[in-house]
N, C-alpha and C positions, 0 to 999 in steps of 0.2 A: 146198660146192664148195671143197677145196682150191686156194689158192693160193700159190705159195712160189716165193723169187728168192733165187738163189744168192748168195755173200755176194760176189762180182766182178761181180755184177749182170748178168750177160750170159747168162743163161738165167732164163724166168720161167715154167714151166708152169701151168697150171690143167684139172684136170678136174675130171667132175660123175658122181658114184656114186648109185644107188637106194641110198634110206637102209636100205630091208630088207635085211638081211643075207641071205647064204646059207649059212651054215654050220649043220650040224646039229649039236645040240645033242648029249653024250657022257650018260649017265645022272648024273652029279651039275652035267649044267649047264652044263660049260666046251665052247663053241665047239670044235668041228675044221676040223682046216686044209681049205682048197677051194681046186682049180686057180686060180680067178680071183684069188684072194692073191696067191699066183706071180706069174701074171699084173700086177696091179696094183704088184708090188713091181721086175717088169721094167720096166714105163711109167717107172715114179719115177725109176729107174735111169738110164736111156738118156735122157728129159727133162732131168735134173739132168746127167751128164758123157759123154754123145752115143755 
């Protein structure tokens, strides 16, 4: 479970991911991107500067 507090200390989000990933794997291996990234990368976003 991520937890992180901005360095003016006036935002402290915490969320909690299923450790299983979902990304499908490309033939030699490396992760593709999945909407929920996006997703999770908005969360951080708007948590961290509103």
């Amino acid at each position: 479970m991520p937890a992180i507090t901005r360095t003016d200390g006036e935002r402290q989000p915490a969320h909690v991911v299923n450790p299983q990933r979902w990304n499908e794997l490309d033939a030699s291996g490396t992760p593709q991107p999945h909407p929920i990234d996006a997703a999770l990368a908005a969360l951080h976003h708007v948590a961290m500067h509103g």
